[in-house]
Backbone as JSON Lines, residues from 0, in Angstrom:
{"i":0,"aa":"X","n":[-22.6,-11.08,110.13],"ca":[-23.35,-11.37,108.93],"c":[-23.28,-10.15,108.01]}
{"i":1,"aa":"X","n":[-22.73,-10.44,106.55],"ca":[-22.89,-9.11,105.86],"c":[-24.13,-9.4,104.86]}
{"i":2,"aa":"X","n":[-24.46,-8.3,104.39],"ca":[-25.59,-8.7,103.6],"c":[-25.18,-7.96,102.05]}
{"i":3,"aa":"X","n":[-25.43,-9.05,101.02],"ca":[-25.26,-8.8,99.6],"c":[-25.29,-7.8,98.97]}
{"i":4,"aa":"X","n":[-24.87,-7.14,98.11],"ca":[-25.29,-5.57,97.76],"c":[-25.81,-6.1,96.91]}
{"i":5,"aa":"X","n":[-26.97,-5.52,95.99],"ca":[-27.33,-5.57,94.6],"c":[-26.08,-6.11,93.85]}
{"i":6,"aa":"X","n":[-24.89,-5.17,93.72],"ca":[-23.93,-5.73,92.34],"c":[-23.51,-6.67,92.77]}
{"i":7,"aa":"X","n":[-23.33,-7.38,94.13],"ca":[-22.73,-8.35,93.96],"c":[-23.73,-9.79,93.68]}
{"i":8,"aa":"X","n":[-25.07,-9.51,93.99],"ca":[-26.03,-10.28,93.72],"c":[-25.97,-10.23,91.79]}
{"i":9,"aa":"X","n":[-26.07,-9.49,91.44],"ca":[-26.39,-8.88,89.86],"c":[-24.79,-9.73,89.03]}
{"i":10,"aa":"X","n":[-23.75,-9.72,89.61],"ca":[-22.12,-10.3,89.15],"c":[-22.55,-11.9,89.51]}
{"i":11,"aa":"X","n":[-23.29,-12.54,90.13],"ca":[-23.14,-13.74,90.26],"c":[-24.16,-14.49,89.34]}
{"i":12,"aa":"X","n":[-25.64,-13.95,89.14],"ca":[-26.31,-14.28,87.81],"c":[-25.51,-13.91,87.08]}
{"i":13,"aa":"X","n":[-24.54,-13.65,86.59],"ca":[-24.24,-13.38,85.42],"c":[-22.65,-13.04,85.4]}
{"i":14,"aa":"X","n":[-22.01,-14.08,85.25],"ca":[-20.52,-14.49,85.82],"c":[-19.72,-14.15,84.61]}
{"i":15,"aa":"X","n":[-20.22,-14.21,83.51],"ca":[-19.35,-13.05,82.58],"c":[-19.37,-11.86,82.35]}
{"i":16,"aa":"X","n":[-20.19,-11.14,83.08],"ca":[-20.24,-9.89,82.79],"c":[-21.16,-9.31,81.7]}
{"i":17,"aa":"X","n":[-21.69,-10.09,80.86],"ca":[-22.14,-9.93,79.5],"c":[-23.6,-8.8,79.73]}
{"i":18,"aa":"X","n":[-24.1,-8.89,81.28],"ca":[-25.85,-8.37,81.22],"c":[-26.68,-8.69,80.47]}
{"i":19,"aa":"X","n":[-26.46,-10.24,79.77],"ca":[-27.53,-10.91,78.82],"c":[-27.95,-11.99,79.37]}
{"i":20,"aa":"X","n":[-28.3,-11.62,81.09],"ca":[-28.66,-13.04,81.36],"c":[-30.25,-12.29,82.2]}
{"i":21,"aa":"X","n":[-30.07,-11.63,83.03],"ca":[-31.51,-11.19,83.83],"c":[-30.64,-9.69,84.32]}
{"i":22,"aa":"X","n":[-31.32,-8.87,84.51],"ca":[-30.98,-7.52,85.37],"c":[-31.66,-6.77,86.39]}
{"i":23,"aa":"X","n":[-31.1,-6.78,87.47],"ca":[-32.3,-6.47,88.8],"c":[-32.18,-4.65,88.59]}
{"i":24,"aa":"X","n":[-33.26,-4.52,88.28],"ca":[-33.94,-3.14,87.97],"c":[-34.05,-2.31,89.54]}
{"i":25,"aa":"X","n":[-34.43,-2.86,90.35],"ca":[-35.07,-2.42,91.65],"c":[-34.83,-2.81,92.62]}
{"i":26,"aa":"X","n":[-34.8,-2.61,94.22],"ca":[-34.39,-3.41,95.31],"c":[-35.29,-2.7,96.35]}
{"i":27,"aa":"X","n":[-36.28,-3.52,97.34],"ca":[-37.2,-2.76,98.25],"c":[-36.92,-3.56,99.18]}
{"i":28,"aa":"X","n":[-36.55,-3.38,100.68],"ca":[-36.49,-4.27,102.03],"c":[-37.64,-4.11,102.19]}
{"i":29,"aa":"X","n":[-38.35,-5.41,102.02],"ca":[-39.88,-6.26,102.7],"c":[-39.94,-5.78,104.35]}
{"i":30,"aa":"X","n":[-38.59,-6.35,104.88],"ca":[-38.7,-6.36,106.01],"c":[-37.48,-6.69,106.46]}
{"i":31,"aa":"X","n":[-37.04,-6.6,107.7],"ca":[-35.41,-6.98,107.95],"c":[-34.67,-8.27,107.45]}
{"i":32,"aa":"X","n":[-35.4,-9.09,107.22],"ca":[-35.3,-10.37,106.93],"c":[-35.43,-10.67,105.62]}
{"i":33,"aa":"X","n":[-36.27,-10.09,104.31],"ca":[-36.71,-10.46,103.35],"c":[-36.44,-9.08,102.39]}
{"i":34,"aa":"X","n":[-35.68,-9.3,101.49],"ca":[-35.47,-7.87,99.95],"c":[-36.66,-8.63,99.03]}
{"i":35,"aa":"X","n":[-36.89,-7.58,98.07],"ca":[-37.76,-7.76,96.88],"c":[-36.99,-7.19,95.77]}
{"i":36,"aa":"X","n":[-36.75,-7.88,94.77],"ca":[-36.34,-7.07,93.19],"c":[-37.18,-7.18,92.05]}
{"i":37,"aa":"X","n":[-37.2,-6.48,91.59],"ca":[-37.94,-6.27,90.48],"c":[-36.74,-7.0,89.32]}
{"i":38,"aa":"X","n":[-36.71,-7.79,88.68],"ca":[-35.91,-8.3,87.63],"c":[-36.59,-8.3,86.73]}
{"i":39,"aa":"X","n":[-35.62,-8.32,85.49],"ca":[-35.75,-8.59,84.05],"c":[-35.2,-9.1,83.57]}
{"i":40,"aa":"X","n":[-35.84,-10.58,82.77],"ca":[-34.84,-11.15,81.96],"c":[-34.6,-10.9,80.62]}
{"i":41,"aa":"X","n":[-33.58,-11.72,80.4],"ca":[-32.75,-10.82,79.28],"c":[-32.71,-12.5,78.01]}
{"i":42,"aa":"X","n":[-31.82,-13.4,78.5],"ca":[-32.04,-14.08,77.36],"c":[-32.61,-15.65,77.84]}
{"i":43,"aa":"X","n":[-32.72,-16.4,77.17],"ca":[-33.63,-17.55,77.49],"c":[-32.85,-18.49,78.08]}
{"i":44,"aa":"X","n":[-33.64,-18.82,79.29],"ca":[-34.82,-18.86,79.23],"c":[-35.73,-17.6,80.6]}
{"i":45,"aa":"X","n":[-34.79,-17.11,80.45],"ca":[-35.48,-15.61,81.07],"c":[-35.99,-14.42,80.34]}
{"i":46,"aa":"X","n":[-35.98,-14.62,79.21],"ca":[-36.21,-13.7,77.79],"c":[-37.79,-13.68,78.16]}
{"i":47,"aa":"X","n":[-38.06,-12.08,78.24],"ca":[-39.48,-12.02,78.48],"c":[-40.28,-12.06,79.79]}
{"i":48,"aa":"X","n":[-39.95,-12.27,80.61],"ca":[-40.21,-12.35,81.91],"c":[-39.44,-11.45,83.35]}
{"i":49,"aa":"X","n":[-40.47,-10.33,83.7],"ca":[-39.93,-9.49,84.27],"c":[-40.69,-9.61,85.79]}
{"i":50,"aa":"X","n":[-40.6,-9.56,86.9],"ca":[-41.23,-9.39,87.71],"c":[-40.59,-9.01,89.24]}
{"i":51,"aa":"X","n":[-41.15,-9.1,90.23],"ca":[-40.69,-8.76,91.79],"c":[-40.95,-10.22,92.11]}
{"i":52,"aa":"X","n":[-39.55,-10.68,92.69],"ca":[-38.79,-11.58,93.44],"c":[-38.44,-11.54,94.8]}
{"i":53,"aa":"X","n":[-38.58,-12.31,96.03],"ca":[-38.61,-12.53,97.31],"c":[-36.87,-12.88,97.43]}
{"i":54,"aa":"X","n":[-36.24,-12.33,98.13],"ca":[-35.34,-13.59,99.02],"c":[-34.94,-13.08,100.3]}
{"i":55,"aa":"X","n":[-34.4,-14.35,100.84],"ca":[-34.15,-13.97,101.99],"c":[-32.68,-12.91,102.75]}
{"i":56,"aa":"X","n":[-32.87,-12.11,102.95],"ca":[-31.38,-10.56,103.12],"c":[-30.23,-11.46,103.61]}
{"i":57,"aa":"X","n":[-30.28,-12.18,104.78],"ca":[-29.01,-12.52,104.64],"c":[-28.53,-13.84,104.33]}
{"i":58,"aa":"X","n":[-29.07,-14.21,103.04],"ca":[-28.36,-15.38,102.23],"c":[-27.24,-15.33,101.57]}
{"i":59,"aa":"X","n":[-26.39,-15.94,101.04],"ca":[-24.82,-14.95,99.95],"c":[-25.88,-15.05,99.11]}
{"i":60,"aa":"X","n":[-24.74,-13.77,98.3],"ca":[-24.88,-13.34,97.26],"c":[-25.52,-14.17,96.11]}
{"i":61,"aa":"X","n":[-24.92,-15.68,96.15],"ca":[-24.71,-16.68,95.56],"c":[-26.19,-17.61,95.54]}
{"i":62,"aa":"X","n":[-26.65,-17.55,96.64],"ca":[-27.46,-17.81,97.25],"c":[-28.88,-17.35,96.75]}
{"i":63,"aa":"X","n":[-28.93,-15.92,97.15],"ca":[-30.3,-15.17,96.31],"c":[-30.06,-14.98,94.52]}
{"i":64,"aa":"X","n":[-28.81,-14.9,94.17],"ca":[-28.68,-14.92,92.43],"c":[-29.68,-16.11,92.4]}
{"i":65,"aa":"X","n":[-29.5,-17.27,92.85],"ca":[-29.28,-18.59,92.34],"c":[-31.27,-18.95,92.45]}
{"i":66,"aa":"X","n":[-31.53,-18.62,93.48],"ca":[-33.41,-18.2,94.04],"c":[-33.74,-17.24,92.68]}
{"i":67,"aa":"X","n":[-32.97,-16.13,92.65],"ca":[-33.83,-14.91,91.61],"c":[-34.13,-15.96,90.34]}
{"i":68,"aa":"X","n":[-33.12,-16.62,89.59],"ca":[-33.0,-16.94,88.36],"c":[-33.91,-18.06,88.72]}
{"i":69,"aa":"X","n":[-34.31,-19.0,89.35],"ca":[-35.3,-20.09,89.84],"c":[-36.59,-19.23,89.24]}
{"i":70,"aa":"X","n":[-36.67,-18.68,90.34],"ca":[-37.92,-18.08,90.47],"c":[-38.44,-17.12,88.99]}
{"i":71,"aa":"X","n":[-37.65,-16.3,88.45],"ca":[-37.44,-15.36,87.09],"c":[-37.97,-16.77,86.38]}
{"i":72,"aa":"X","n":[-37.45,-17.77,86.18],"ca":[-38.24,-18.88,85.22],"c":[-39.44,-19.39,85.22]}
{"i":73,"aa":"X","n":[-39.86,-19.02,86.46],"ca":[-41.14,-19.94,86.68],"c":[-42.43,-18.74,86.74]}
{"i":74,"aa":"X","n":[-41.85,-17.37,86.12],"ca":[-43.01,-16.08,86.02],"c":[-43.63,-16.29,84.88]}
Protein backbone atom coordinates (compact mmCIF):
# COMPACT_ATOMS: atom_id res chain seq x y z
CA UNK A 1 0.00 0.00 0.00
CA UNK A 2 1.52 3.41 -0.87
CA UNK A 3 0.13 6.34 0.56
CA UNK A 4 -0.61 9.73 -1.45
CA UNK A 5 1.77 12.57 -1.05
CA UNK A 6 0.16 15.94 -0.69
CA UNK A 7 1.17 16.89 -4.54
CA UNK A 8 -0.17 14.14 -5.79
CA UNK A 9 -3.43 14.60 -3.85
CA UNK A 10 -3.19 18.62 -4.69
CA UNK A 11 -2.53 17.48 -9.05
CA UNK A 12 -5.72 15.53 -8.97
CA UNK A 13 -8.19 18.41 -7.57
CA UNK A 14 -6.93 20.24 -9.98
CA UNK A 15 -6.02 18.40 -13.30
CA UNK A 16 -4.90 21.45 -15.13
CA UNK A 17 -2.57 22.69 -13.16
CA UNK A 18 -4.18 26.13 -13.00
CA UNK A 19 -4.25 26.28 -8.62
CA UNK A 20 -7.72 27.94 -9.17
CA UNK A 21 -9.56 25.23 -7.91
CA UNK A 22 -8.83 24.57 -3.83
CA UNK A 23 -5.12 24.42 -2.30
CA UNK A 24 -4.16 22.17 0.63
CA UNK A 25 -2.25 24.62 2.84
CA UNK A 26 -1.43 21.97 5.60
CA UNK A 27 -1.20 18.17 6.24
CA UNK A 28 -1.39 16.63 10.06
CA UNK A 29 -1.57 12.54 10.54
CA UNK A 30 -4.75 12.20 12.91
CA UNK A 31 -3.60 8.89 13.31
CA UNK A 32 -2.17 6.00 11.18
CA UNK A 33 -5.24 5.61 9.44
CA UNK A 34 -6.71 9.14 9.05
CA UNK A 35 -4.59 12.74 7.50
CA UNK A 36 -6.21 16.16 8.14
CA UNK A 37 -5.69 19.25 5.64
CA UNK A 38 -6.32 22.41 6.11
CA UNK A 39 -7.68 23.57 2.48
CA UNK A 40 -8.58 26.57 0.72
CA UNK A 41 -10.76 27.21 -1.85
CA UNK A 42 -10.03 29.08 -4.60
CA UNK A 43 -12.87 29.36 -7.18
CA UNK A 44 -16.58 28.42 -7.06
CA UNK A 45 -17.90 26.74 -5.81
CA UNK A 46 -15.06 26.52 -3.30
CA UNK A 47 -14.44 30.33 -3.40
CA UNK A 48 -14.42 31.30 0.21
CA UNK A 49 -14.35 28.37 2.16
CA UNK A 50 -11.29 27.27 3.96
CA UNK A 51 -11.12 24.64 6.54
CA UNK A 52 -9.49 21.12 8.05
CA UNK A 53 -10.67 18.07 6.15
CA UNK A 54 -10.61 14.25 7.31
CA UNK A 55 -9.61 11.40 4.95
CA UNK A 56 -8.77 8.29 5.08
CA UNK A 57 -4.31 7.76 4.49
CA UNK A 58 -4.55 5.00 2.46
CA UNK A 59 -7.18 5.88 -0.13
CA UNK A 60 -5.59 7.02 -3.89
CA UNK A 61 -4.79 10.01 -4.40
CA UNK A 62 -7.91 10.21 -6.47
CA UNK A 63 -9.84 9.10 -3.87
CA UNK A 64 -9.13 11.73 -0.96
CA UNK A 65 -8.93 14.78 -3.86
CA UNK A 66 -12.37 13.67 -4.73
CA UNK A 67 -13.66 13.52 -0.44
CA UNK A 68 -11.53 17.01 0.07
CA UNK A 69 -13.54 18.88 -2.74
CA UNK A 70 -17.02 17.07 -1.33
CA UNK A 71 -16.43 18.03 1.83
CA UNK A 72 -14.55 21.88 0.97
CA UNK A 73 -18.33 22.45 -0.42
CA UNK A 74 -20.32 21.61 2.23
CA UNK A 75 -18.03 24.18 4.89
Amino acid sequence: MTIPAVADIQAQMDSASTTNVANIQRKAAVSASVDEFYVVGVTAPYAGKAGWIRTTSSDSAATQAAAILLALKTL
